[in-house]
N, C-alpha and C positions, 0 to 999 in steps of 0.2 A: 237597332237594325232589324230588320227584315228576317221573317221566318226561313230555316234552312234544309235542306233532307239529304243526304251523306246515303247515296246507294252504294251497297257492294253484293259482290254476288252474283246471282243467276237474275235470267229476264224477268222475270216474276215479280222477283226486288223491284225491277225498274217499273213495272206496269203498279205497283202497289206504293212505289215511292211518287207516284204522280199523285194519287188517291190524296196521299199524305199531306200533300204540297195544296193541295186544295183546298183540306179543310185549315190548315194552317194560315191562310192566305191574310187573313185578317192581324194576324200572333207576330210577335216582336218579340226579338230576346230567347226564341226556342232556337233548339236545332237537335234535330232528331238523325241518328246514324240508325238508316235500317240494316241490321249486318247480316253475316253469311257463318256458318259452321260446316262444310260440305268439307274442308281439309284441315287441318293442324294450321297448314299456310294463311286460312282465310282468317281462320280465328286471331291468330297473327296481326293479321292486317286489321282489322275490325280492331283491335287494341292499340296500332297506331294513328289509326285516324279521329279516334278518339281523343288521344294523347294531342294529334297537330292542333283539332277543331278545338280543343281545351286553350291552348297558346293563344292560337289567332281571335277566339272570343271570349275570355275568360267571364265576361258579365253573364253570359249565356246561360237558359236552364236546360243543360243537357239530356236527353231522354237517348236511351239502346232500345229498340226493338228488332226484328226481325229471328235466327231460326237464333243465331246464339245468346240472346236474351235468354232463351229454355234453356238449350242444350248446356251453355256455360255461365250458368245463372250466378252464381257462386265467385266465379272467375271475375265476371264484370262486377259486381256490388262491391266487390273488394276496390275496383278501381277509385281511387278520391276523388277522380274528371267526373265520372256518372253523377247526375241527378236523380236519373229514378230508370229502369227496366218496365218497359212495357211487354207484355206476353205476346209473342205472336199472333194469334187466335184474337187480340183484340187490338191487334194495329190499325184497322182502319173501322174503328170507334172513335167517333172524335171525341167523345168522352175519358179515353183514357187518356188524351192531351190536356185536358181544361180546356179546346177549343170553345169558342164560341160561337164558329161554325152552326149555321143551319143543316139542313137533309139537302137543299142545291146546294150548296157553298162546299159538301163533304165530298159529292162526286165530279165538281169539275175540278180540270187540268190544265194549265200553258198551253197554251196553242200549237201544237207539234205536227210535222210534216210526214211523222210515222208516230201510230200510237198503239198501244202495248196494251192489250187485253186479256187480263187471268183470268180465264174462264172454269178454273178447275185447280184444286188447289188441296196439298197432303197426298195421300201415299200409303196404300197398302199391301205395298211388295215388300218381301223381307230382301234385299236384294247383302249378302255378310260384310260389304264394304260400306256401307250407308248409314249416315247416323241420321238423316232429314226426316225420317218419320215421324222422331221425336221431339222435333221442331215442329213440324206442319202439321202432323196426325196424319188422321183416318181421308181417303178421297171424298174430296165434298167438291161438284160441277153446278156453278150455275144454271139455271131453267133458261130454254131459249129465249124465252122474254125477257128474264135478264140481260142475257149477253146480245142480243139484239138494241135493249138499252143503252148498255155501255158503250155501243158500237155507232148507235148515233149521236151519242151525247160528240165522240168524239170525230166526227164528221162535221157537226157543226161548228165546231172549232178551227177547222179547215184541215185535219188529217187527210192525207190522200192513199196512202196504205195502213192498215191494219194488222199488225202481229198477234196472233192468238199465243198464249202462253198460259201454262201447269208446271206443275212440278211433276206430273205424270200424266202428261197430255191427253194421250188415245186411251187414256184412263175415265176420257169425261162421257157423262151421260151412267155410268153405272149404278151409280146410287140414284139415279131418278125413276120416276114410274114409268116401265114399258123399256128400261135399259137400254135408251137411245142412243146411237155410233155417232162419233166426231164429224163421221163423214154429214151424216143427217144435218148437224150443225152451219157446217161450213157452206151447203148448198140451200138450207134456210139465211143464212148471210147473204149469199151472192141473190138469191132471189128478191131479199126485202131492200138491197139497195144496192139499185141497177147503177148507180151513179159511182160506187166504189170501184177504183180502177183496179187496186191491186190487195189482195192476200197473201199473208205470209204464217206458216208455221214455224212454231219454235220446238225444240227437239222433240222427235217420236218414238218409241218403242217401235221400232219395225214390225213384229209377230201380231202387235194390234192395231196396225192397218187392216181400217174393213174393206170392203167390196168398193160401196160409195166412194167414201175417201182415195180409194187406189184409182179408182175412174177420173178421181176431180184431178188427180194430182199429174195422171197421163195425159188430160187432154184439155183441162178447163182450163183458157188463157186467163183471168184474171187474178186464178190462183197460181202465184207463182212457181219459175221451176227450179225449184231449191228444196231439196231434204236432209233434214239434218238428221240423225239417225243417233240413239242412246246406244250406241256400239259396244263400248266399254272396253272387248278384247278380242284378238283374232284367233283365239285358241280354243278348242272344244273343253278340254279341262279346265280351263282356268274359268271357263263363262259357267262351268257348271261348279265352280267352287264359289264364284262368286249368287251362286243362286239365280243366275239370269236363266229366262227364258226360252231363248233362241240359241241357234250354235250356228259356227261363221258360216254354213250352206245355206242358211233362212237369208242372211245379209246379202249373202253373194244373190240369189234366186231373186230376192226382193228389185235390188240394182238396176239386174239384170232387163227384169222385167219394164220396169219404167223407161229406162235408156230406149229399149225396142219398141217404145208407144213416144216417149219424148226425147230425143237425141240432146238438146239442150240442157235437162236436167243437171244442176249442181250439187253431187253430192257432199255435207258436213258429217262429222262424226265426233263424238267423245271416245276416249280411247284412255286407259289407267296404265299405266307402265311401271313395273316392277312391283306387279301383286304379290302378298306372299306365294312360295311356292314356286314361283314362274322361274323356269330353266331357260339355256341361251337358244334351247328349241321354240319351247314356247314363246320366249321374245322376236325370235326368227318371225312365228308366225304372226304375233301382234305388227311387225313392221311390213310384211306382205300385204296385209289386208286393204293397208294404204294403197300400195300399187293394184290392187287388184280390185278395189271399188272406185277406184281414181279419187279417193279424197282430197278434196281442195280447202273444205274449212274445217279444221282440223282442232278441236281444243283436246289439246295433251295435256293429264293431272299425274303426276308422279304419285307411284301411291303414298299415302298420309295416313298413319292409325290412327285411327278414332275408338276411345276406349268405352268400351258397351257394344260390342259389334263384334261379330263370331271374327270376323276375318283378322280383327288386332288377335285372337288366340292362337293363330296360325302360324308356323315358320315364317319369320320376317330377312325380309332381303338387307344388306347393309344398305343406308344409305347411299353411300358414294355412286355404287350401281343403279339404284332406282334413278339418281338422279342422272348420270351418262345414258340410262335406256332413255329417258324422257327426251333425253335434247338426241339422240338416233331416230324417234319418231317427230319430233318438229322437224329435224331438217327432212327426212321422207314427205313429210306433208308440203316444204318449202319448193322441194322439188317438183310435185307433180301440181303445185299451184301454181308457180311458175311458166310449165308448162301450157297449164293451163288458159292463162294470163295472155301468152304469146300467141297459143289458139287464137283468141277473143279479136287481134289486132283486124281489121278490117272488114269487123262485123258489126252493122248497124244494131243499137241497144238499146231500148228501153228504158230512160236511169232517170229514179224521183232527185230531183234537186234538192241537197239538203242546207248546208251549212258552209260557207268556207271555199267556194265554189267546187264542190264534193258531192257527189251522191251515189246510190248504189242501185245498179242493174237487177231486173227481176233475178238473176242466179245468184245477185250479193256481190256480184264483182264491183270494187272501189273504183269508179269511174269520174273524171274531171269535167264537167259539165263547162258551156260556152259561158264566155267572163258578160255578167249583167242578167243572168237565171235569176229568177226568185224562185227563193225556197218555196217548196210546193210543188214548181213546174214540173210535169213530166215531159221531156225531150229525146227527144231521139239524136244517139251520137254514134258516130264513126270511129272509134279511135284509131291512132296512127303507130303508138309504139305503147310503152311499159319501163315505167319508172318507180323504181324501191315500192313494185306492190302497186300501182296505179296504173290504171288505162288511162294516156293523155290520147 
C-alpha cells in the first residue's frame, strides 16, 4: 500500500503533513502520524491513532514525528505500534524517512484547492500554559524568497487560496536581517502574484499586528476578512498569569478598529477555560469577551496540565468544572455564530468550492455551493436559509 501521513493538531501539522506526503510519494508500507502535544487530550489522541493505524496496517513501518515525538519521547518508544520517532526539527528531512525522494519530489503536494503555508515556525514566548516550545524551539521565519517559493510551487498546482500559518505567526521575520513585519510579507505576496485571488491568515497575537498588516487586513480585498486572534482569556489577571502579552482593552481596541474600516470582518478566537486560579468572576469574564468581540470561530481548550510548565505549579481547578466552563463557552460561541449565520442569509458571497459540494466564504462561513462546481471554482452565492452550521 501506498505511503500515508496521520495529521493531528494545529495548521502547521497540516501545511508540514503536505511536505511529508510528498517526499513519501514514491514509499510503500510507511505511514507516518505527525502528532500534537498542546493538551493532555492531544497526546491522548495521538496515542490512539496510533493504536487504530497499527490494526488497519499492521505490515506498516510506523514512524511519530511532530511536537509529541520531543515532548513525550519516552511515552511513545514505550508504544510496541511505534517504529521509530522522528524529531521534530527534522520532519521534513526526507532523510529521516529512508525516502528516496529527490529536492523536487521533497517540496511538492496533492493538488489542493486551499494550501497551507508555514512560513515561521517555534516560539519564543514563555507563555506558563504552553509546553510547544519544547517541541518546536527557538522562532525560525522563512526568507521572502522562500515563502514566495512555497507559494508558487503551490499555485501551480492549482491552489486558489493560500493560508499562511506559524506557531507564532506575527512572530515572523524577527530573526531575519533588517527584522521584517508579517505585514511586509503578505503585500510582497500579493504583489509577486497578481493572479492569487485570495489570502488567509491563521491565528495572530493581536499586540503584533504591525501598521502594514492592520492596513492590509482593513482594506486589501484579496486578503481575506477573517481574524483569528490567540486570545486565550478575557480576564486582566488570568492573561497576566498566563504570561500573555496583551489584556482584554488591546482585544477589545484591536476589533474595534478593523470593524470601523471593514464591517464584514470575521472575528475567530482561542479561548482556555478553567485556568488555574480562574474564579466564577474571572470565567464571567472569559465568557463576555465572546459577546463582546462577537466571536464566531471559536476554538475552546479546557485547560490540560502539561507537566514542565509554571502554570501546572499553580492552584488547579477540579476537573468537573474546567470541563462545564468549556462547554458554557462553546455554546456562547454557538450562539453568536448562529447569529451570525442568520446575518449572512441574503448576502451575495464569495465562496472557493471545495469538496462535497462545500466551500467556505472569504469570513470562513461553511457555505453550499451550486450542485456541478468544481473544486477550485470561485462562485458567488446568495444564500437562502442556515442548516446545522451551513448557508444553503
Amino acid at each position: 500500500m501506498s505511503a500515508e501521513v496521520i495529521s493531528l493538531g494545529c495548521r502547521l501539522n497540516i501545511a508540514e503533513s503536505e511536505t511529508i506526503r510528498g517526499m513519501l510519494a514514491d514509499e510503500r508500507d510507511v505511514v507516518v502520524v505527525n502528532s500534537c502535544a498542546v493538551t493532555a487530550e492531544a497526546v491522548r489522541q495521538t496515542r490512539q491513532a496510533i493504536r487504530k493505524i497499527r490494526r488497519a496496517r499492521p505490515e506498516a513501518r510506523l514512524l511519530v514525528t511532530g511536537c509529541a515525538a520531543d515532548i513525550e519521547r519516552d511515552q511513545l518508544v514505550a508504544m510496541p505500534e511505534v517504529d521509530g520517532l522522528v524529531p521534530n526539527a527534522a520532519k521534513l528531512d526526507a532523510r529521516s524517512y529512508n525516502a528516496n525522494s529527490s529536492r523536487d519530489r521533497v517540496r511538492r503536494s496533492p493538488t489542493r484547492t486551499r494550501a497551507f503555508v508555514a512560513v515561521q515556525n517555534g516560539c519564543d514566548h514563555a507563555c506558563t500554559f504552553c509546553i510547544i516550545p519544547q517541541g518546536r524551539g527557538s522562532s525560525r521565519s522563512l526568507t521572502v524568497v522562500e515563502a514566495l517559493g512555497e507559494i508558487e510551487r503551490h499555485l501551480d498546482q492549482g491552489a486558489q487560496e493560500v493560508i499562511l500559518t506559524g506557531v507564532d505567526l506575527t512572530s515572523w521575520g524577527q530573526d531575519l536581517p533588517g527584522e521584517p513585519q508579517l505585514g511586509s510579507l503578505v503585500q510582497a505576496i500579493l504583489d509577486e502574484f497578481p493572479q492569487l485571488r485570495r489570502v488567509r491568515l491563521s491565528s495572530l497575537d493581536g499586540i503584533e499586528i504591525d501598521d502594514a498588516l492592520f492596513e492590509l487586513l482593513a482594506a486589501e480585498p484579496r486578503l481575506l476578512p477573517y481574524v483569528h486572534l490567540s486570545l486565550q482569556h478575557g480576564h486582566d489577571l488570568i492573561l497576566k498569569r498566563m504570561k500573555r502579552r496583551h489584556l482584554r482593552a488591546d482585544a477589545v481596541r484591536l476589533v474595534d478598529r478593523l470593524r470601523a474600516r471593514r464591517p464584514e470582518i470575521a472575528v475567530g478566537a482561542d479561548l482556555i477555560a478553567g485556568f488555574p486560579t480562574e474564579d466564577e468572576t474571572m470565567h464571567r469574564a472569559n465568557r463576555s469577551i465572546v459577546h463582546e468581540l462577537g466571536i464566531v470561530h471559536g476554538h475552546i481548550f479546557p485547560y490540560s496540565i502539561r507537566h514542565g510548565t509554571p502554570a501546572a505549579r499553580m492552584p488547579q481547578l477540579d476537573r468537573a468544572t474546567v470541563k462545564a466552563r468549556a462547554g458554557e463557552l462553546r455554546d456562547d460561541v454557538a450562539v453568536q455564530r448562529e447569529r451570525w449565520l442568520r446575518g449572512l442569509v441574503g448576502t451575495e458571497l464569495s465562496v472557493l468550492a471545495e469538496t462535497d459540494g462545500i466551500g467556505h466564504a472569504g469570513n470562513f462561513a461553511r457555505v453550499a455551493v451550486p450542485e456541478g462546481t468544481p473544486p477550485g471554482a470561485v462562485v458567488a452565492v446568495t444564500p437562502r436559509t442556515v442548516h446545522q452550521g451551513l448557508l444553503l
